[in-house]
N, C-alpha and C positions, 0 to 999 in steps of 0.2 A: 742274453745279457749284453752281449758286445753289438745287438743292433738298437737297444736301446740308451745305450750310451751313445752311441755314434749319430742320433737324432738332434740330440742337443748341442751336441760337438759341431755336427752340420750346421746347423744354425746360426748357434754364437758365428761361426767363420764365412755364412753367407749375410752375417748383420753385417760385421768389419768389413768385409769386402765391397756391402753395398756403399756405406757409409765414407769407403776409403775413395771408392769409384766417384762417386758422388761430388767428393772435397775436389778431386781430381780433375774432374769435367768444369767445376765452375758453376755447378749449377747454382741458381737465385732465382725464385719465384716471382720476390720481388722487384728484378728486370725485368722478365715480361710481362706483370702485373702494371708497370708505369710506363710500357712500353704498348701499350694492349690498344691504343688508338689504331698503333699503326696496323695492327692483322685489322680489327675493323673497317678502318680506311680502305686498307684491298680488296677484303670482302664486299664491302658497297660498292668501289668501282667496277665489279664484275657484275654486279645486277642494275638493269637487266643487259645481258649479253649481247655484243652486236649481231644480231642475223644475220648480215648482210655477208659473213666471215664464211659462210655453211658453205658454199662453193667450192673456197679453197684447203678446207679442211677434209674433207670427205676422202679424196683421193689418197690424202695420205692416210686420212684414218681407216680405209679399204688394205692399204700396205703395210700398217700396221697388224688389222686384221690376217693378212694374206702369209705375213712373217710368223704369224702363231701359231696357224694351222697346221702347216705345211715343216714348221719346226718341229712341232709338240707330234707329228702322227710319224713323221722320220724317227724322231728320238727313240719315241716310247716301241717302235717298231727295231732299231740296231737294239735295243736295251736288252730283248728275250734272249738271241743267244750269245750276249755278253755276257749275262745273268747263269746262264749253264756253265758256263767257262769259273765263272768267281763259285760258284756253288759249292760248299763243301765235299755235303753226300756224294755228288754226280760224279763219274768219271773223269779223271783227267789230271795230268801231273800236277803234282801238288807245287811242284816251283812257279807253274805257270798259271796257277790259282793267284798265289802270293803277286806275282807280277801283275795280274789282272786287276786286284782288290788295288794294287798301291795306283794304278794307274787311275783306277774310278776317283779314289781319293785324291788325286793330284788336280784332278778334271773340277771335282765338289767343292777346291777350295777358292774358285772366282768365278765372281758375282760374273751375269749374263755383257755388264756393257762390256769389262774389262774383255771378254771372249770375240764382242764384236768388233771391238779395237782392234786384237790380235788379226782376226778373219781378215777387216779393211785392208794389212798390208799383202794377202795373199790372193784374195779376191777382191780388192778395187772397194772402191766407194757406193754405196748401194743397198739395195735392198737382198741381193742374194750374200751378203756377207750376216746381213744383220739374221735371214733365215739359217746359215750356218750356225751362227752363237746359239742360239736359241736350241736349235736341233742335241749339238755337244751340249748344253745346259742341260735339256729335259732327258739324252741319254746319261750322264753321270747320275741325276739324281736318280732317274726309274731304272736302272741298274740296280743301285744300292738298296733300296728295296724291294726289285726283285728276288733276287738273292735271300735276302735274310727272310721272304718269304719261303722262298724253297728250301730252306735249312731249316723252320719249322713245320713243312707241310708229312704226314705222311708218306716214308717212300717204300710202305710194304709191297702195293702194286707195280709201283717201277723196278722192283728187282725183280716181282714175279714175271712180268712180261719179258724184262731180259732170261731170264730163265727160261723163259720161253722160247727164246731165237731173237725175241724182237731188237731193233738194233739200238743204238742209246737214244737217237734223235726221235724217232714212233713212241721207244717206249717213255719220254719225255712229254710226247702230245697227247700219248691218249691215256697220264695217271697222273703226272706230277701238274701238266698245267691247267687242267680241269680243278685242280684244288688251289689256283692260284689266281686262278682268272678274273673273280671278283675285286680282288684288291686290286690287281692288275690293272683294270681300265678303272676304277676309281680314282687310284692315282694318277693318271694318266688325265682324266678327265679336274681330276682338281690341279694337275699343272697346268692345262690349258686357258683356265682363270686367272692362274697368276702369269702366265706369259703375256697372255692380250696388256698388260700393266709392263713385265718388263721390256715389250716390245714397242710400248711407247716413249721409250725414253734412248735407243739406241740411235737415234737420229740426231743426237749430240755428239755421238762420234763417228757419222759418217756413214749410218747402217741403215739408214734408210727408214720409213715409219714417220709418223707425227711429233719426234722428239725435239727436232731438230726446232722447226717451228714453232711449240709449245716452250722452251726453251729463251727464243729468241723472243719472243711478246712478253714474256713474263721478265725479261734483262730491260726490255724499253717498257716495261709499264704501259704497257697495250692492254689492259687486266680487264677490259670488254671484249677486247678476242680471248683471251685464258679463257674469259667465263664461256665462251661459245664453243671451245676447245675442250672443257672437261667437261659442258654437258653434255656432250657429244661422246666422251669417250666413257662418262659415268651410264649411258645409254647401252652403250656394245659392251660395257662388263655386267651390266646387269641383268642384257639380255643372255649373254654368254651363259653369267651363274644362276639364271633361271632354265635354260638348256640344257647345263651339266647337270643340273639336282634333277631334271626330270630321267636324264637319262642313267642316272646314280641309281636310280629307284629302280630303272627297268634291267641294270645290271644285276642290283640286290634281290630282285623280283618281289619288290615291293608292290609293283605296279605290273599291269598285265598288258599286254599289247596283241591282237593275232597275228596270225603267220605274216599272212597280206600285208597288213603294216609295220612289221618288223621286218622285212624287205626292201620298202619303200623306204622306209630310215637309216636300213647300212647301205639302199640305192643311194641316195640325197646325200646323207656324208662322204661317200664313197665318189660322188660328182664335184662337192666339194673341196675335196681335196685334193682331185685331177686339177680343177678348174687353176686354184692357187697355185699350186705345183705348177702348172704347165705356163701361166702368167707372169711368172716370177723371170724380171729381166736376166739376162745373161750378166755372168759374173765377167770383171775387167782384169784382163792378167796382163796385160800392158809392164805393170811396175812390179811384175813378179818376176824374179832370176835366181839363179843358182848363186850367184854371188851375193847378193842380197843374203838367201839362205843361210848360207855360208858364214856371214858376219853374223845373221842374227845367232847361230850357233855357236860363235868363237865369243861373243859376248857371254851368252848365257852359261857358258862352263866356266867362266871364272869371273865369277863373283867379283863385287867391290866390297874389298875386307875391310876399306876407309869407315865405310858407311856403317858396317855390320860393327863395328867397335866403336861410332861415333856415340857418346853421353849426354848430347844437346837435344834440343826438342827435332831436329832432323834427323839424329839419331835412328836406327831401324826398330831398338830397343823401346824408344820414345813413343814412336810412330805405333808397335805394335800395342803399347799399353794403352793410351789413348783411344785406341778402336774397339779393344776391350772394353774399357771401363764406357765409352758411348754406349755402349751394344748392351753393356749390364744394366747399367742405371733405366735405360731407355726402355728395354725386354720390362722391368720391373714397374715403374709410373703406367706402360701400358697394360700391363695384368689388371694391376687396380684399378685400373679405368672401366677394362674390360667386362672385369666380375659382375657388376650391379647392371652395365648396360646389356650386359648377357639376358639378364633377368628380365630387363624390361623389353628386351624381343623376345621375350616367348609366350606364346599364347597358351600357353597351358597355368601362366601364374597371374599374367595381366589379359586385359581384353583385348580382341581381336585389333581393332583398331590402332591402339597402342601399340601393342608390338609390332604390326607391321610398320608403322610412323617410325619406329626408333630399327628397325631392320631395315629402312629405305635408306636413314641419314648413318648409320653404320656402314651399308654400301658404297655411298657417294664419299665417304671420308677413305674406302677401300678402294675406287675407283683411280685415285688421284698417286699417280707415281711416285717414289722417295723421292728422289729430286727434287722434284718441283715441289713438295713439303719445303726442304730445303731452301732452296729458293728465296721462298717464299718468308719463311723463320727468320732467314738474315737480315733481311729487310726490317723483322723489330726486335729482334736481340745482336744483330750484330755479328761479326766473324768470331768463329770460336769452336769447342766440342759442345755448350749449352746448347747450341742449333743444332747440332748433330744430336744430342739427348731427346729434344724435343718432335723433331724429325723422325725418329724412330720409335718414340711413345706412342706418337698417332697412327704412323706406320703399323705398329704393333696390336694396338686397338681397334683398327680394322678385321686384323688375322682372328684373334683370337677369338671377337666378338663370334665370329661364324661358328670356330671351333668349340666354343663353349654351348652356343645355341645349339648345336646339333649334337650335344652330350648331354644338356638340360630336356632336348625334346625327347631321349632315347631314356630318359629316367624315369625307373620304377617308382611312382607315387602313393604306391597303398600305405605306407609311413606316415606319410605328407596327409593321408586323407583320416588317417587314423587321429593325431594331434589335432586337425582341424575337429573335428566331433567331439575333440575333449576339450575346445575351446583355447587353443592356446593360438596366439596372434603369429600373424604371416612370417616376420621377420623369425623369431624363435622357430617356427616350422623349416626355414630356410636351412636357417643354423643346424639344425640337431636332425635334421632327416633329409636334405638336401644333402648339402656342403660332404657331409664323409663318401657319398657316394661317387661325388665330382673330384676328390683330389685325386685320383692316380690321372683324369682327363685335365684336370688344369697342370698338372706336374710336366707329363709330354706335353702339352699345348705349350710348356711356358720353355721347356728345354727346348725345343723344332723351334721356335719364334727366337730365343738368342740365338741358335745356330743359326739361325736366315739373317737375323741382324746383324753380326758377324759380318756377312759379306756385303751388305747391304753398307753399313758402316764404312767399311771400307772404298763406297763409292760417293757418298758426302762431300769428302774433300772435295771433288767440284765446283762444289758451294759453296766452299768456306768452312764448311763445320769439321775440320781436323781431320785427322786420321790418316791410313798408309793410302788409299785410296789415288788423291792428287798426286802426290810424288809419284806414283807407281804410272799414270799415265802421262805425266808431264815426261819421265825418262821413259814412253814407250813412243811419244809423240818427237823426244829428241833423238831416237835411235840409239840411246843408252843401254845398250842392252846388260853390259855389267851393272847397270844399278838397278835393272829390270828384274835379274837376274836373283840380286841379293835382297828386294822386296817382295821379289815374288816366294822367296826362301820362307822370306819371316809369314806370310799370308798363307802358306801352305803349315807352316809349324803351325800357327796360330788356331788352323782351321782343325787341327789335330789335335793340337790340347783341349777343346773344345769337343771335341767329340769324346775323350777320355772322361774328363768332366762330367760330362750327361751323363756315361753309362755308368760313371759310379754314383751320381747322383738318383739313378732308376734304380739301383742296387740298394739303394736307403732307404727310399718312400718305396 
């Protein structure tokens, strides 16, 4: 009885909230509806794209590449025995569990530039900083799902082996991560898709990669190099997510490989990754000291309590509502965008053709970093949290589209095929043998996609489009470190309550 009552409860308080978020942000359809020359006017001056650009793009967009790699296989590689450390079951004192979990949490709750920011005053300006961020990025996240892997996995064999003599680290290898494995590089493999993205935009602060540049043509209206610039980089994520799904399958052993060339493949990655690795210029500690240290540490213990009790739109309080309600309203326009284009990439409801048509331009709209969404948005709505709402719809639209596609491709159709033989029309087939199957996949797709916006949000402000994000790097750029301190307070709470939220929100549906 009390989870049926608590459905409606949920609801009515996810309508007001959307509705309250909504009033909140400013959003008006009909601003960008009377405003809609201007994304057109962009879009046409980006086709056709200067050629002529390909030169000087490449190298960064190789550094960008080189920053993903080389991040994403460091991370997800520290993440395994972080992951035994935060593990419930596993051995190990329980204080030192609790200190491990709060510290992954502290790492989860900013976004990859803020990271690269921090990295630039320790290691210099560069690309070994921006590989840093990325690395701490993909260990916090693949941490945290390692872990909650190993807390669901059987651990009848890992105690029998200790029982056996074996010591906890063997008896780790050869019970507990054979049952882990599969997710393991999944994930690991689907953060390397979204790193190639946020690895392109760390070059705005100093991290090196194609951001920097991408950035600066899209501030002068060079929008025939952007265009040469994102088909370029709509290229190496596409080929990226054609990469990983092949090698998803050979993980899931969907797909078969022999020996021979399943050798030749962790050969080639395994070259791969030397090559990046070993290319990766040296970090610059010129402007790194003990003193420096020192200050940034006596700032960040004490907080500016000015700030934390200010009630104006500068407000911490201000600041952290606004990135909420961006990240709510935002997560929400793109579900519903997402749903029906979900449908129309999948080749099991429309024709071949079609779905891939709408799966390519799905891609190319995933390809293109928040940011420069951003960017781009202000240009015809102007400064505000509406550019940050709408920045993050499409942002969202992107994610989901994938995730829903590959929970529509994994769906049991003998329902579906049943109703069709009774004659009843596609759309009602959707509805009544579809859709129950896909809510618990669009429920996590939609909770994972506001936690990502969330931080994502938070890096808007760049652009103009509100939130804690701008203020957080403006005082990391002024050496502020107490207002760094009391921003970085509320981005951590925030990222918290946020995660509360979700899990009582899975606890419902």
């Amino acid at each position: 009885m009390r989870r049926r009552v608590s459905r409606p409860l949920a609801a009515a308080a996810f309508a007001a909230a959307f509705l309250g978020a909504a009033c909140f942000t400013g959003c008006d359809l009909s601003v960008l509806w009377s405003r809609r020359s201007h994304l057109t006017d962009i879009v046409s001056e980006m086709i056709p794209p200067e050629w002529s650009f390909v030169g000087t793009v490449l190298p960064l967009l190789w550094t960008t590449v080189q920053m993903s790699v080389t991040g994403t296989v460091l991370g997800a590689a520290l993440a395994v025995p972080a992951a035994m450390v935060c593990a419930g079951p596993l051995p190990g004192p329980r204080a030192l569990k609790k200190l491990a979990r709060f510290g992954i949490q502290l790492l989860r709750s900013f976004p990859a530039l803020i990271l690269a920011l921090l990295a630039t005053f320790f290691l210099g300006i560069g690309a070994f900083a921006g590989t840093a961020a990325i690395t701490v990025y993909t260990f916090a996240i693949i941490t945290r799902l390692t872990y909650e892997d190993m807390e669901s996995a059987p651990l009848g064999p890992y105690t029998a082996l200790q029982a056996l003599g074996a010591g906890p680290v063997r008896a780790f290898v050869h019970s507990v991560f054979p049952e882990i494995a599969h997710a393991y590089l999944t994930n690991a493999l689907y953060l390397l898709e979204g790193n190639v993205r946020h690895s392109a935009i760390l070059g705005y602060v100093g991290a090196g990669g194609i951001g920097l540049l991408l950035n600066e043509k899209v501030s002068w209206r060079e929008y025939g190099k952007v265009g040469m610039i994102l088909i370029l980089l709509f290229l190496v994520v596409y080929g990226m997510e054609a990469l990983s799904a092949v090698l998803t399958r050979l993980v899931q052993h969907e797909l078969t490989i022999s020996p021979t060339g399943r050798r030749l493949l962790i050969g080639a990655a395994a070259g791969l990754f030397a090559f990046c690795t070993l290319t990766l210029p040296s970090p610059d500690l010129s402007r790194t000291s003990l003193r420096m240290v020192r200050v940034m540490l006596d700032g960040m213990l004490h907080p500016d309590l000015e700030l934390l009790l200010r009630l104006d739109s500068s407000g911490l309080a201000y600041l952290l509502l606004e990135t909420a309600a961006m990240a709510l309203v935002g997560t929400c326009v793109g579900v519903v965008v997402a749903v029906p284009l979900s449908f129309l990439g999948s080749g099991r409801f429309f024709p071949a053709p079609v779905a891939w048509f709408f799966r390519t331009v799905v891609a190319a709209v995933r390809s293109v970093p928040s940011l420069i969404y951003g960017l781009i948005f202000i240009r015809v709505c102007g400064p505000g949290s509406f550019t940050g709402v709408l920045t993050l719809a499409v942002c969202s639209v992107g994610l989901l589209c994938k995730r829903f596609s590959e929970a529509i491709d994994a769906l049991d159709l003998r329902s579906v095929y049943a109703l069709e033989a009774m004659g009843v029309s596609l759309p009602a087939r959707i509805l009544h043998a579809v859709f129950p199957q896909l809510v618990p996949q669009i429920t996590s797709g939609t909770l994972y996609r506001f936690d990502v916006n969330i931080r994502e949000a938070s890096v808007l402000g760049l652009a103009g489009a509100g939130g804690i994000g701008a203020p957080l790097i403006f005082a990391m750029n002024q050496y502020a470190w107490n207002e760094v301190s009391t921003l970085a307070l509320g981005m951590i709470f925030l990222a918290w309550l946020v995660d509360l939220v979700s899990s009582n929100c899975r606890k419902i549906s």
